[in-house]
Backbone and ligand atoms as CSV (ligand in chain L), in Angstrom:
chain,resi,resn,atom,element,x,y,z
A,1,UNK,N,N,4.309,16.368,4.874
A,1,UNK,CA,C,3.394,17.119,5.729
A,1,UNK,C,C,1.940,16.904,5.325
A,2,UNK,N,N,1.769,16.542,3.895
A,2,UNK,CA,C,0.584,16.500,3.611
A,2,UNK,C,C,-0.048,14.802,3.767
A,3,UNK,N,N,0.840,14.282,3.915
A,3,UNK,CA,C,0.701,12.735,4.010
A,3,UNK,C,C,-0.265,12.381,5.174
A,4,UNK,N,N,-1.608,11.520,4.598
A,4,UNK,CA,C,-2.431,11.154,5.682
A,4,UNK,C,C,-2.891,9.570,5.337
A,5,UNK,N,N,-2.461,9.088,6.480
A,5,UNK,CA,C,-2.465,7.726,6.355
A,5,UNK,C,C,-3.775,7.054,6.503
A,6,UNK,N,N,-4.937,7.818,6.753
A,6,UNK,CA,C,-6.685,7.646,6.936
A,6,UNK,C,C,-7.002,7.361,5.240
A,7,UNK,N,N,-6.267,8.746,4.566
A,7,UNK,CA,C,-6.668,8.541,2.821
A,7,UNK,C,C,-6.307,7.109,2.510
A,8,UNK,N,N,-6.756,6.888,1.381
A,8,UNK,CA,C,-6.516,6.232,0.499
A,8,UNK,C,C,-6.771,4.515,0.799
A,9,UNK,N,N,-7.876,4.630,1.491
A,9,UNK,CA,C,-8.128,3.530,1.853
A,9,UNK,C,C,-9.566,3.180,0.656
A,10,UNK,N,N,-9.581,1.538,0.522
A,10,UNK,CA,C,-10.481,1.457,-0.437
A,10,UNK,C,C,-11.670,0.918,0.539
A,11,UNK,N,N,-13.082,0.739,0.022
A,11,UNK,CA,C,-14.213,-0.152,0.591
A,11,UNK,C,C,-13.724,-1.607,1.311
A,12,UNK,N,N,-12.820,-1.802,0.395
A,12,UNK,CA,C,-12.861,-3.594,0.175
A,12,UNK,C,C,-11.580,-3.923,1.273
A,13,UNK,N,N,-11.112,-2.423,2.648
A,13,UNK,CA,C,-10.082,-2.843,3.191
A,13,UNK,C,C,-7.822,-2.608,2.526
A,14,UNK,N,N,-8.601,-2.503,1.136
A,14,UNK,CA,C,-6.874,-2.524,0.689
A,14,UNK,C,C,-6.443,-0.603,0.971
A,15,UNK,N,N,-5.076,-0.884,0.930
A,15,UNK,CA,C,-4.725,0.920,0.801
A,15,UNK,C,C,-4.760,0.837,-0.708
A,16,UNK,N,N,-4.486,1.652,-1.376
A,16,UNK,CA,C,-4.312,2.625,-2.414
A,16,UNK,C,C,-3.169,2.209,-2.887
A,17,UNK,N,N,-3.318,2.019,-4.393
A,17,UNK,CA,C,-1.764,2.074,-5.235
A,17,UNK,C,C,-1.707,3.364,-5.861
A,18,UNK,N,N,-0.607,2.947,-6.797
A,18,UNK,CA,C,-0.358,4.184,-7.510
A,18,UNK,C,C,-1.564,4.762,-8.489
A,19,UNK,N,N,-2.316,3.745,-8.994
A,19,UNK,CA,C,-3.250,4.490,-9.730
A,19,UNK,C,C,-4.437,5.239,-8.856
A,20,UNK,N,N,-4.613,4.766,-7.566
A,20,UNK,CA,C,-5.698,5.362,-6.994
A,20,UNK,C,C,-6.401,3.980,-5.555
A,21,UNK,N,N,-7.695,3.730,-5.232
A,21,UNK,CA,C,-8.703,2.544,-5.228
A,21,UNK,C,C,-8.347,1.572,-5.976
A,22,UNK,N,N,-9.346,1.443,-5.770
A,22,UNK,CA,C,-9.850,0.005,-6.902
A,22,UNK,C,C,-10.552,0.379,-7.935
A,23,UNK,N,N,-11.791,1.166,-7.629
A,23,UNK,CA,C,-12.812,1.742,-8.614
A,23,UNK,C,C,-11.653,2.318,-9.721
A,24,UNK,N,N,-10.325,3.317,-9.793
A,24,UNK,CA,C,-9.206,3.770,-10.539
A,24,UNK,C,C,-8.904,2.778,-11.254
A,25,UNK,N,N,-8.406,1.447,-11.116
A,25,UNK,CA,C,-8.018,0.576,-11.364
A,25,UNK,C,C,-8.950,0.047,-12.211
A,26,UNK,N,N,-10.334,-0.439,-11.589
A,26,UNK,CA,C,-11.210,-0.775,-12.566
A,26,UNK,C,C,-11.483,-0.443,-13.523
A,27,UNK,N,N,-11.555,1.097,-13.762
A,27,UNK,CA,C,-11.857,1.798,-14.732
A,27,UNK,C,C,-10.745,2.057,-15.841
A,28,UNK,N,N,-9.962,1.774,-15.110
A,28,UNK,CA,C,-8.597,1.555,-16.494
A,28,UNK,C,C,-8.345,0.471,-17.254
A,29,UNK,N,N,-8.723,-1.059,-16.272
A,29,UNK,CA,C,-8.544,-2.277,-16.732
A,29,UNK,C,C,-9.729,-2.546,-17.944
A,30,UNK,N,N,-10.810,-1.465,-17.867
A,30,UNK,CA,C,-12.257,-1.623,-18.391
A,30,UNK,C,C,-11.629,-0.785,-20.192
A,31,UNK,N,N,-10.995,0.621,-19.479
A,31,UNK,CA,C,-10.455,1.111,-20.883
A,31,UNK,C,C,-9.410,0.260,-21.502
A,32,UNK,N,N,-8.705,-0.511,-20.527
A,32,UNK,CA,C,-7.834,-0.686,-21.937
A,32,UNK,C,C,-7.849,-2.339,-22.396
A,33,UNK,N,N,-8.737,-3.269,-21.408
A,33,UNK,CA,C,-9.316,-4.339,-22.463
A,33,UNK,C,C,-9.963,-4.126,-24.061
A,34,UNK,N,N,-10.638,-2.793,-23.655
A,34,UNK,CA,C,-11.790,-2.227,-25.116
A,34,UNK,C,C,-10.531,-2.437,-26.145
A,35,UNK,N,N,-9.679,-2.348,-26.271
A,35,UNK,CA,C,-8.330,-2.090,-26.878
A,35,UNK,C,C,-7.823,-3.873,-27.019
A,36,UNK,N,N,-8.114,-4.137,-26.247
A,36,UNK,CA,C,-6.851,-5.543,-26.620
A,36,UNK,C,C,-7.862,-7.149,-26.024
A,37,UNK,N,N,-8.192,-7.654,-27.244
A,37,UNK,CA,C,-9.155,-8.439,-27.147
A,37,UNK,C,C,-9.014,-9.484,-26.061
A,38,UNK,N,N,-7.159,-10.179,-26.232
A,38,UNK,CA,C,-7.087,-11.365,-25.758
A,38,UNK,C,C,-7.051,-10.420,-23.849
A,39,UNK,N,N,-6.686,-9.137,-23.456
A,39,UNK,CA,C,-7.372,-8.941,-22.039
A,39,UNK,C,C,-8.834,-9.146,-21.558
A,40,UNK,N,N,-9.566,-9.076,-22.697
A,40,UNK,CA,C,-10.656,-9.118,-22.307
A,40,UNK,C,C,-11.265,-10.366,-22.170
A,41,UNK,N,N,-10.374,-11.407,-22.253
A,41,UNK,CA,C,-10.925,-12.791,-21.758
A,41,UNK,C,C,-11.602,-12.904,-20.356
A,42,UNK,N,N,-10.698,-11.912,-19.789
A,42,UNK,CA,C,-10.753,-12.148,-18.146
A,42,UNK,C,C,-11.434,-11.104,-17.683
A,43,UNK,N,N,-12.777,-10.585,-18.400
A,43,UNK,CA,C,-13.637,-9.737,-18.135
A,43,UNK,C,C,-14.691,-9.869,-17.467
A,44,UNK,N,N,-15.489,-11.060,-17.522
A,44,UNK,CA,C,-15.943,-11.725,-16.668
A,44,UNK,C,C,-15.407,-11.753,-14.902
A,45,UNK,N,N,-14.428,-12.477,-15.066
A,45,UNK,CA,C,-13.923,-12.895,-13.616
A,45,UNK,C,C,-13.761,-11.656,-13.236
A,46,UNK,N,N,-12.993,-10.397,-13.804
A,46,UNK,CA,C,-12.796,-9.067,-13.802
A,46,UNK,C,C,-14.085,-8.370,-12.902
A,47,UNK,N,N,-15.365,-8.181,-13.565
A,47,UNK,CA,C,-16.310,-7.916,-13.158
A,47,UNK,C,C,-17.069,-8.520,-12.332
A,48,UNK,N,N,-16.902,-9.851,-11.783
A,48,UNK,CA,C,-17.362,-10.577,-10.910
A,48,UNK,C,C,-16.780,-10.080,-9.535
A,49,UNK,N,N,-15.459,-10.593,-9.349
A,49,UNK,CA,C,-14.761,-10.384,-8.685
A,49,UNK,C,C,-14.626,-8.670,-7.893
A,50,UNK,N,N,-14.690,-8.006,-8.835
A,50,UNK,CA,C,-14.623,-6.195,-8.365
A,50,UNK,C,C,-16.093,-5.796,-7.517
A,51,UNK,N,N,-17.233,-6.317,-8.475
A,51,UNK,CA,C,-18.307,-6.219,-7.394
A,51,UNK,C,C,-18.530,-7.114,-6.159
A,52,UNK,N,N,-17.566,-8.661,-6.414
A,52,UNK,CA,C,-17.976,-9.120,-4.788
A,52,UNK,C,C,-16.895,-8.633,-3.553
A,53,UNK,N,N,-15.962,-8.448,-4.292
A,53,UNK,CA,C,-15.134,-7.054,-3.135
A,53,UNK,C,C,-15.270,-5.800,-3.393
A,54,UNK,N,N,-16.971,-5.049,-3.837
A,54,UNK,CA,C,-16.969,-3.754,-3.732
A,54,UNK,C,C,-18.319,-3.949,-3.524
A,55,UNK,N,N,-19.681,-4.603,-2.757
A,55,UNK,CA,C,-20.668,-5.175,-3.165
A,55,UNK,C,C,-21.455,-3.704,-2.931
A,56,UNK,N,N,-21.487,-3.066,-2.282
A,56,UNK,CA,C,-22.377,-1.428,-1.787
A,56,UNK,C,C,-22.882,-0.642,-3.030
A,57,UNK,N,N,-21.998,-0.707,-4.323
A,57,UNK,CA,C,-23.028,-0.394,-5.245
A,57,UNK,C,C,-23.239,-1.147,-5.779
A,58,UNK,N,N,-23.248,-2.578,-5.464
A,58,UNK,CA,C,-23.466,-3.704,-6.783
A,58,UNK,C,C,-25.111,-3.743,-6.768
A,59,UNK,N,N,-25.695,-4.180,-7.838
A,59,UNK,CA,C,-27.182,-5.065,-7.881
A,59,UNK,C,C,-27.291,-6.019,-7.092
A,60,UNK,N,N,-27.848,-6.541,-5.460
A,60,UNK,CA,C,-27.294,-7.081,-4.895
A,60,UNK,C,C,-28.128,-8.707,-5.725
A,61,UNK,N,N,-28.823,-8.636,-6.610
A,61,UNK,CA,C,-29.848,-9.851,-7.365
A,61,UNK,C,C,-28.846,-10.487,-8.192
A,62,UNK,N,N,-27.818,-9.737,-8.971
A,62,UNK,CA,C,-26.676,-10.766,-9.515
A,62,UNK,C,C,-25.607,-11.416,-8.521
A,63,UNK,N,N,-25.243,-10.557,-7.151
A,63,UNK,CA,C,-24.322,-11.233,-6.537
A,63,UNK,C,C,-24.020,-12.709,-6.670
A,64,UNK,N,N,-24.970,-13.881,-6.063
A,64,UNK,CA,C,-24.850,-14.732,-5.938
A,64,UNK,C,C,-24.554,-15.412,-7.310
A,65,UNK,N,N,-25.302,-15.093,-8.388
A,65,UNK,CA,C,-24.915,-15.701,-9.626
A,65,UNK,C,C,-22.771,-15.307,-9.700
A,66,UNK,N,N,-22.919,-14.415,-9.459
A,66,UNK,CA,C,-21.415,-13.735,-9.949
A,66,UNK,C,C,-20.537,-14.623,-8.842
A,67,UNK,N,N,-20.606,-14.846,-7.348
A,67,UNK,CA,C,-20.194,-15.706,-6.517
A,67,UNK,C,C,-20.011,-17.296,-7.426
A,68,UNK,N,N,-21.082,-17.703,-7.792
A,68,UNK,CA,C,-21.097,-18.981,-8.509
A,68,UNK,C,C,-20.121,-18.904,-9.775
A,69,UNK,N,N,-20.082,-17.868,-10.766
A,69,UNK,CA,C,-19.241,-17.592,-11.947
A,69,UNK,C,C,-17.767,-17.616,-11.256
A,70,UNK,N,N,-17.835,-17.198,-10.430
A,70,UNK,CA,C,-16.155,-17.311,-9.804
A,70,UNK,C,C,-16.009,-18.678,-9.575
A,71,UNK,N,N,-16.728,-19.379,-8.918
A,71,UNK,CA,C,-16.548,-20.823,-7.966
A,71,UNK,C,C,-16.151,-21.450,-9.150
A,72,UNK,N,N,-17.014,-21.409,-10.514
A,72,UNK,CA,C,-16.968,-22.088,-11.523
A,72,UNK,C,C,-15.415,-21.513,-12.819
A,73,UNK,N,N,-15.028,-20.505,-12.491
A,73,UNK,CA,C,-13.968,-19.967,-12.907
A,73,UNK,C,C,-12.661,-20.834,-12.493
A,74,UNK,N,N,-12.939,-21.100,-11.261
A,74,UNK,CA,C,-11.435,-21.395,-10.123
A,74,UNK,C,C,-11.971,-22.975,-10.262
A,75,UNK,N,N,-12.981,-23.524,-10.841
A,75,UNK,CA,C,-13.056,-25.121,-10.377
A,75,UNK,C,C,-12.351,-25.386,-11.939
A,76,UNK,N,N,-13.498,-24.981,-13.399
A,76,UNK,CA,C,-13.601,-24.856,-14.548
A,76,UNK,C,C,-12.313,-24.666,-15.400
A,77,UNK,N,N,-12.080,-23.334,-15.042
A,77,UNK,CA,C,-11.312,-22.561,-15.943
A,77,UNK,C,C,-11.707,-21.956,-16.864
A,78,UNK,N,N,-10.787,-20.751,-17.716
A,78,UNK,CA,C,-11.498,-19.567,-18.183
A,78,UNK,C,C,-12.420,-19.893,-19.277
A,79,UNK,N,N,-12.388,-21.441,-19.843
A,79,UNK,CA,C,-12.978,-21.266,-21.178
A,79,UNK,C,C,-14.490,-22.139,-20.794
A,80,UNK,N,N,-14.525,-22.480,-19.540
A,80,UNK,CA,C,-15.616,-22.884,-18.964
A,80,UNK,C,C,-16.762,-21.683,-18.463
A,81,UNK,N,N,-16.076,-21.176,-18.174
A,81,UNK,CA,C,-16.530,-19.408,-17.498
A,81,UNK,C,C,-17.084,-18.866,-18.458
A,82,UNK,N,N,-16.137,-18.637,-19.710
A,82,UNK,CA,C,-16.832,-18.173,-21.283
A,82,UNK,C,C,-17.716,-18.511,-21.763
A,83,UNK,N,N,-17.606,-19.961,-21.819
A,83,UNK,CA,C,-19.123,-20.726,-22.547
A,83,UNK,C,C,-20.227,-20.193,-21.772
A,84,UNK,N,N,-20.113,-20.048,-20.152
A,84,UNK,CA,C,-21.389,-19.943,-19.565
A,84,UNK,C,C,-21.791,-18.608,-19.455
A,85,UNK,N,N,-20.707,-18.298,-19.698
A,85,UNK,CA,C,-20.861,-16.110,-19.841
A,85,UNK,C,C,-21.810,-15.953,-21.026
A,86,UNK,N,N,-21.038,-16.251,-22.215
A,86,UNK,CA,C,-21.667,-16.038,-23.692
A,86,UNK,C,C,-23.288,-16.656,-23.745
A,87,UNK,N,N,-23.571,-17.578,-22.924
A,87,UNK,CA,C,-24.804,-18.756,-23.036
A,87,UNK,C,C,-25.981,-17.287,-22.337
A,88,UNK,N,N,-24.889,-17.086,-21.426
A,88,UNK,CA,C,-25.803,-15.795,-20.754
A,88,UNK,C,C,-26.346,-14.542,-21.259
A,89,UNK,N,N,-25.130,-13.803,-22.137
A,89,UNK,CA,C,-25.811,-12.979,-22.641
A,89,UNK,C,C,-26.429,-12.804,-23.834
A,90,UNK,N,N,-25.950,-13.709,-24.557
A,90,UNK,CA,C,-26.702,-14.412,-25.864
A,90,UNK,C,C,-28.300,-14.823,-25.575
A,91,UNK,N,N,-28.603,-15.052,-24.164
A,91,UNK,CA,C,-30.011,-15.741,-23.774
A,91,UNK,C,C,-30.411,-13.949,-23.369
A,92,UNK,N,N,-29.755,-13.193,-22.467
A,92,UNK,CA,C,-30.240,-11.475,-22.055
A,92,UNK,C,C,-30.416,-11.186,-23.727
A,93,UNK,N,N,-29.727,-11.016,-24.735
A,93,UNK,CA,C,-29.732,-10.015,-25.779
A,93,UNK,C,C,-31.202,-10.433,-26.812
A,94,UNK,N,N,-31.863,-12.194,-26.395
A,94,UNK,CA,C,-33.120,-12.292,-26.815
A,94,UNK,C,C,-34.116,-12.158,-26.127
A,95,UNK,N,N,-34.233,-11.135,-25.072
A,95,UNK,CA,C,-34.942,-11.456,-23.795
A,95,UNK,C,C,-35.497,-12.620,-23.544
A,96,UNK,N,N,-34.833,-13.646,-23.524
A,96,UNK,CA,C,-35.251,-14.743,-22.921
A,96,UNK,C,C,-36.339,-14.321,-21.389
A,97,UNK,N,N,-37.426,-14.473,-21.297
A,97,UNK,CA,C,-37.944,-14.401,-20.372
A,97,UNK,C,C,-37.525,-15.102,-18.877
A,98,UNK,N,N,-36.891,-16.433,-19.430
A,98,UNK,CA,C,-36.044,-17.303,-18.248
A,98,UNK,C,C,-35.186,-16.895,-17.517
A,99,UNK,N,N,-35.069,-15.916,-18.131
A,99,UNK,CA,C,-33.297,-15.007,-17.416
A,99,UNK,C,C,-32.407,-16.259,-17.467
A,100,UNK,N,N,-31.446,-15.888,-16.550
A,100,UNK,CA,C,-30.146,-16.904,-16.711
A,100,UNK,C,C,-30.155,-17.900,-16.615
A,101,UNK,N,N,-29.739,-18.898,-17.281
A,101,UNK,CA,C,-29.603,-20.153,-17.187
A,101,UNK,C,C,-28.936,-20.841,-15.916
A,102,UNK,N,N,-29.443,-21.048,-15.405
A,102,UNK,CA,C,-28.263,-21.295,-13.911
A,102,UNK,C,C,-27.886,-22.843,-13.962
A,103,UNK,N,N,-28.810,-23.713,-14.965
A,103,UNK,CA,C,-27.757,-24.860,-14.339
A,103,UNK,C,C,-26.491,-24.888,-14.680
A,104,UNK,N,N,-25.274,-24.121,-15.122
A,104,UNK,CA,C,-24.371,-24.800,-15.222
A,104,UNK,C,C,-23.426,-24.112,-13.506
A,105,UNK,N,N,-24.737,-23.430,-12.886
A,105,UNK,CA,C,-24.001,-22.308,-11.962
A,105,UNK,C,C,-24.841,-23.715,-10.529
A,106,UNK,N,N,-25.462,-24.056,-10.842
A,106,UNK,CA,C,-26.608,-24.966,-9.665
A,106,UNK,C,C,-25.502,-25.665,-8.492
A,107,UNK,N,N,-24.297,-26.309,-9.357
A,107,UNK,CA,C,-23.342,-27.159,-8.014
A,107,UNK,C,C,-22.865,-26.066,-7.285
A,108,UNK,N,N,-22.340,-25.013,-7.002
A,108,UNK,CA,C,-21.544,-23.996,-6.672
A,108,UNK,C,C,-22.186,-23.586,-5.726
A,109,UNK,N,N,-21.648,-23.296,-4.669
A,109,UNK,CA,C,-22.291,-22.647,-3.105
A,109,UNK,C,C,-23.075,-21.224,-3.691
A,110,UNK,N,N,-24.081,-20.947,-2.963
A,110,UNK,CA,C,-24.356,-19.733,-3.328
A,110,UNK,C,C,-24.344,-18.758,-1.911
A,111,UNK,N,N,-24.377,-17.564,-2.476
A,111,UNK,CA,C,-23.725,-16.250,-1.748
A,111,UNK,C,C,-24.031,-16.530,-0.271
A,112,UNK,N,N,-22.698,-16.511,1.072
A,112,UNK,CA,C,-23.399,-16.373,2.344
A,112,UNK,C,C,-24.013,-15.413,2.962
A,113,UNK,N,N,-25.105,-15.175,3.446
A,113,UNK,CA,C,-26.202,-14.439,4.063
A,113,UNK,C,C,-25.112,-13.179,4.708
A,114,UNK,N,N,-24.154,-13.373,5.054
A,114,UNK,CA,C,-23.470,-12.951,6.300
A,114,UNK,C,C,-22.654,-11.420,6.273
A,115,UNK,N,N,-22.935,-10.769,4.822
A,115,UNK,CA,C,-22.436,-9.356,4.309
A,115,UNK,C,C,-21.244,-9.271,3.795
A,116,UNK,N,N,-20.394,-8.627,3.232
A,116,UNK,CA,C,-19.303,-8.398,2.237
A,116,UNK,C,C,-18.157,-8.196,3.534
A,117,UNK,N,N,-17.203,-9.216,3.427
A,117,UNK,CA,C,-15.881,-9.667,3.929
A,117,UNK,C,C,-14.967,-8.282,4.346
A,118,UNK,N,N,-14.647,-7.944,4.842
A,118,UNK,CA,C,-13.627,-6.466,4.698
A,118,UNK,C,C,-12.147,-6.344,4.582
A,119,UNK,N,N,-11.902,-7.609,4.533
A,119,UNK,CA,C,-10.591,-7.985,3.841
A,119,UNK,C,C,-10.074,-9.068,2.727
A,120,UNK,N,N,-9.434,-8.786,2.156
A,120,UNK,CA,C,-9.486,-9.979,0.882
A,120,UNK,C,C,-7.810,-9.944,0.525
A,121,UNK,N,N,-6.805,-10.580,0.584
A,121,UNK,CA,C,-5.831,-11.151,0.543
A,121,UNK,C,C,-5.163,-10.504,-0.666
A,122,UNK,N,N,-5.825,-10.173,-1.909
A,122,UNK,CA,C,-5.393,-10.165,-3.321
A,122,UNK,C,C,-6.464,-9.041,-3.486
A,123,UNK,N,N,-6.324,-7.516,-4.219
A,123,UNK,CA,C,-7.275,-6.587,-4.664
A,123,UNK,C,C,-6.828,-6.159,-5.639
A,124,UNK,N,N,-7.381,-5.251,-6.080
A,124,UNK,CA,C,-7.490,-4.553,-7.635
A,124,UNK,C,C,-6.119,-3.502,-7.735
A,125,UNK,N,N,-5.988,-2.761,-6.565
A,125,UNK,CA,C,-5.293,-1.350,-6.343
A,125,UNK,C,C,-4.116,-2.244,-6.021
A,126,UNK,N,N,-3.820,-4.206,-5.711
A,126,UNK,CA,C,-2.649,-4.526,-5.653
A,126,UNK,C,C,-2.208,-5.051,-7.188
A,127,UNK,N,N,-2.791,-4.917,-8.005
A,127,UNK,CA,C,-2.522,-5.185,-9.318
A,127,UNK,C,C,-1.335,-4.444,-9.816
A,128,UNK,N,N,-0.016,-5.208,-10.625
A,128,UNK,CA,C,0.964,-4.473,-11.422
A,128,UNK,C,C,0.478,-3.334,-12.402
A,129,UNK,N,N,0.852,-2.677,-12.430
A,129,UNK,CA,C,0.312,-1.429,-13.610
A,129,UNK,C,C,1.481,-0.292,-14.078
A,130,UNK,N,N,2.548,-1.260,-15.424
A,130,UNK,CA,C,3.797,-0.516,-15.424
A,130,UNK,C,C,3.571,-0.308,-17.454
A,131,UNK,N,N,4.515,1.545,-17.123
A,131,UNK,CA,C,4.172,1.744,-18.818
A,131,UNK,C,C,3.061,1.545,-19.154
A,132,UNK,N,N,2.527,2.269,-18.574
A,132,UNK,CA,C,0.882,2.635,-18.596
A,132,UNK,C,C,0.315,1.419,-19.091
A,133,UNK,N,N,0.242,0.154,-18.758
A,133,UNK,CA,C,-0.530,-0.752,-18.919
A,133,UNK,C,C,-0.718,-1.972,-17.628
A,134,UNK,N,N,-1.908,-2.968,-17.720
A,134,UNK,CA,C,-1.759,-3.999,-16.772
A,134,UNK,C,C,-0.976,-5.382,-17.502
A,135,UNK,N,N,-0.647,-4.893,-18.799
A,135,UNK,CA,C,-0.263,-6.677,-19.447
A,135,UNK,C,C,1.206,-6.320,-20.109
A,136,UNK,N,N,1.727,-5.073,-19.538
A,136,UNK,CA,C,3.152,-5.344,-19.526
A,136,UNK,C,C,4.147,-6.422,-19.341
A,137,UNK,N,N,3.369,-7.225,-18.899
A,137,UNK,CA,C,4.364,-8.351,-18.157
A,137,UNK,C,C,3.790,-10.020,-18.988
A,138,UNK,N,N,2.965,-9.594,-19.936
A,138,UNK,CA,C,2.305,-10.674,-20.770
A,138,UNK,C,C,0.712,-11.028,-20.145
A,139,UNK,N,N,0.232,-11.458,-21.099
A,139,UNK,CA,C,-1.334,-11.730,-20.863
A,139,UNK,C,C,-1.512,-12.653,-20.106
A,140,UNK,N,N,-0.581,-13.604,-19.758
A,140,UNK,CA,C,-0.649,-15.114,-18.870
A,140,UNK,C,C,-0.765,-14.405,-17.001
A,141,UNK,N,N,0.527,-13.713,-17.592
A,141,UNK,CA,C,0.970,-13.167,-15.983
A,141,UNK,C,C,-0.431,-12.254,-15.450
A,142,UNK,N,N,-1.225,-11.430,-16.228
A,142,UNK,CA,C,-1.988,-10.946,-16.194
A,142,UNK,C,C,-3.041,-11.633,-15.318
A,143,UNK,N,N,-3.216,-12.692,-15.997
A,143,UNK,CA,C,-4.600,-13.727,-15.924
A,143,UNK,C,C,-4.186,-14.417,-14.738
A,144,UNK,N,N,-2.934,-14.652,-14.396
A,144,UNK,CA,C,-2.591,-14.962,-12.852
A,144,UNK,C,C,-3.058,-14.233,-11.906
A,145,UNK,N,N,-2.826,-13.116,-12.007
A,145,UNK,CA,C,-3.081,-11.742,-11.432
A,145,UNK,C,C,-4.766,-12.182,-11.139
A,146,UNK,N,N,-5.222,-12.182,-11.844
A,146,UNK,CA,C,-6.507,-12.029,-12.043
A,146,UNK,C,C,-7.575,-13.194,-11.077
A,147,UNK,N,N,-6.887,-14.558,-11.357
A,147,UNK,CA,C,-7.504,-15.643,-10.949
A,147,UNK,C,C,-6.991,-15.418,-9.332
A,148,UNK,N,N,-6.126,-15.267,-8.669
A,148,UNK,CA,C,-5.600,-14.921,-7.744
A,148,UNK,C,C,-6.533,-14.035,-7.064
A,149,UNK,N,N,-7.236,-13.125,-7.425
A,149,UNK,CA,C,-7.981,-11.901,-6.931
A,149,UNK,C,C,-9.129,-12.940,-6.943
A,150,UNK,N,N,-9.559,-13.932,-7.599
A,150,UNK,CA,C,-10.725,-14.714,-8.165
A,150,UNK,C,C,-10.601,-14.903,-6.553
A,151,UNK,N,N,-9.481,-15.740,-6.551
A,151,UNK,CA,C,-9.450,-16.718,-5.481
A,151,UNK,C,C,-9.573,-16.138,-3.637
A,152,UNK,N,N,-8.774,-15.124,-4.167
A,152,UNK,CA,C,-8.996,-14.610,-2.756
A,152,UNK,C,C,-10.588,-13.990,-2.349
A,153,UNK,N,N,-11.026,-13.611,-3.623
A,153,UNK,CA,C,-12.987,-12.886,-3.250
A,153,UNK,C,C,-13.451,-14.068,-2.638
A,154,UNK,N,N,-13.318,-15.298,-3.316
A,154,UNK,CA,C,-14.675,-16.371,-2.789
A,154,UNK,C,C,-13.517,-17.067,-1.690
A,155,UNK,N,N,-12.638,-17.104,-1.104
A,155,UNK,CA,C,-12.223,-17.092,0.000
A,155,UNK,C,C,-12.439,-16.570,1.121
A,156,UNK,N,N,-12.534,-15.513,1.122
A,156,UNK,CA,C,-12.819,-13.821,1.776
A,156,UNK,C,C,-14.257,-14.020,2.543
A,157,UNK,N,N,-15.291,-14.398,0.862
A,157,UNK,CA,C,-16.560,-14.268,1.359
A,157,UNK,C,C,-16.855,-16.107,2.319
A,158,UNK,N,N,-16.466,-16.699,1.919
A,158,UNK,CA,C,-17.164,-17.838,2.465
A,158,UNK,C,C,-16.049,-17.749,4.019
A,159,UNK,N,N,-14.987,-17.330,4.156
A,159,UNK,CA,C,-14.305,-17.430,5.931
A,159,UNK,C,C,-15.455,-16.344,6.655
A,160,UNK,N,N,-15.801,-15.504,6.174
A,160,UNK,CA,C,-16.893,-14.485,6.756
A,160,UNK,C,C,-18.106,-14.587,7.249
A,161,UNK,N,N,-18.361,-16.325,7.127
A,161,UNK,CA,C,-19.308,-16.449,7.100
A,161,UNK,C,C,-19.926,-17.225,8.603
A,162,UNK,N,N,-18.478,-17.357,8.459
A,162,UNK,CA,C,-18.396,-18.458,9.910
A,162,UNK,C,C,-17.995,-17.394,10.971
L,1,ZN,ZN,ZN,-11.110,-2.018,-3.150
């Protein structure tokens, strides 16, 4: 009786899992990487990915860099992504006046003009989340999970555009 099928809808188009949104989801995947180092590989793509399918509170001045960190995630791979992550905030934590280094981001399409996609194939709230964790099922399966969501954001955004 109390069931309303309007709730539980997220920004980004998905319904609702068991933990909640996405923002629910995020905020759990955020607590319990702090905890387990080798999750937090995929923190990057993690945070890329959540703001280009949640862009309304994002900074909209990193988007396009974070669009490019994905492109370069899904071309690269994760330890390509890392080097250019770490290059990044290692250059923010000296205030580099240059800000980010973008050439290793320069080949990669940058963000289309055309506004945030409203459907995306793969989301956060469709993520496994069993025995109170996301890496129940091993850190690989995880990172599948993960690149998958990669793949479907910069999918999402560049069909939207046309
Ligand atoms: Zn969402």
């Amino acid at each position: 009786m109390t069931d309303n099928p309007s709730v539980g809808q997220c920004d980004c188009g998905a319904t609702a899992g068991p933990l909640g949104v996405c923002v629910d989801y995020y905020h759990q995947i955020l607590a319990e990487e702090q905890a387990d180092p080798q999750m937090y590989s995929w923190h990057a793509p993690v945070v890329c990915a959540y703001l280009l399918q949640h862009p309304s509170g994002a900074p909209q001045k990193y988007l396009d860099d974070q669009f490019r960190l994905l492109q370069l995630y899904l071309d690269k791979g994760l330890d390509a992504l890392l080097r250019v992550a770490a290059h990044q905030v290692a250059r923010n934590s000296h205030r580099a006046q240059s800000g980010y280094d973008m050439a290793p981001l320069a080949p990669y399409a940058p963000l289309p003009p055309g506004g945030a996609p409203g459907h995306f194939r793969a989301t956060f709230c469709g993520l496994p989340f069993r025995d109170g964790s996301f890496v129940s099922d091993g850190h690989p399966a995880y990172g599948r999970h993960i690149e998958i969501i990669a793949e479907a954001t910069v999918e999402s955004w560049r069909s939207a555009q046309t």
